[in-house]
N, C-alpha and C positions, 0 to 999 in steps of 0.2 A: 617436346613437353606438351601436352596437355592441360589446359586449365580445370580447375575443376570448382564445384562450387561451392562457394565460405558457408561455414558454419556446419551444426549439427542436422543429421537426417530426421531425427527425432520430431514432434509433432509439438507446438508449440506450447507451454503449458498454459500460458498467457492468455488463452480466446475470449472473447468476446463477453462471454457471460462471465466467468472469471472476473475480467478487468470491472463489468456491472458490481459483483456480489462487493468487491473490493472497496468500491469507490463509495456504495449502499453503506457497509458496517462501516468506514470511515466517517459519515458523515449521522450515525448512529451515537458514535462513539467518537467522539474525536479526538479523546486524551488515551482511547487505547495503543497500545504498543504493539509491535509487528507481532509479535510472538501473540497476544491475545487473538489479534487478526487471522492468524496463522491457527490457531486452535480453532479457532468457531469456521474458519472455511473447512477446513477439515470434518469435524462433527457433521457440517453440511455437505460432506462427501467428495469436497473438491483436494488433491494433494497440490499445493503450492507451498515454497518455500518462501521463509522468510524473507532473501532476495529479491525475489520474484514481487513480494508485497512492496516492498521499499522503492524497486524501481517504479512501479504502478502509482506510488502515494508522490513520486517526487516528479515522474512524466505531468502528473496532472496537477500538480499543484496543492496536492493535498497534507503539506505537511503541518503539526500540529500551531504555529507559529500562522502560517500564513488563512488558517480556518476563524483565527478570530478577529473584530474588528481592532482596530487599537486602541479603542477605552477599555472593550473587555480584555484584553494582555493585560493591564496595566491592573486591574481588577485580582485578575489571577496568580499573576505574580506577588512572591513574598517580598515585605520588607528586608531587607539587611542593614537593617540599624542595631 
């Protein structure tokens, strides 16, 4: 048997500028949703999947929770009285 090597041959969608434009409109937008993210990279010519966004927002730390301080959470969040 032969080993052979994991994963897809395909070319990485993920590069460099990509994971930039990603982390850019994140922090543009911080309360947008993948899907909004996923729209305007596309509009800007890049095809990335929703996926692909999520793992990028959660690799770096950028999920909408952890972008604000903790007086502003507490700001944003509603009452439930």
């Amino acid at each position: 048997m032969v080993d052979k090597k994991r994963g897809s041959d395909a070319k990485p969608v993920r590069t460099e500028v990509v994971v930039n434009q990603i982390i850019r409109l994140r922090f543009l937008d911080p309360l947008a949703s993948c899907d909004v993210l996923a729209q305007k990279l596309k509009q800007m010519g890049y095809s990335v999947s929703k996926r692909s966004i999520e793992r990028t927002i959660t690799e770096y730390g950028l999920k909408k929770n952890s972008l604000f301080q903790p007086d502003e959470r507490k700001a944003k969040t509603r009452s439930r009285h």
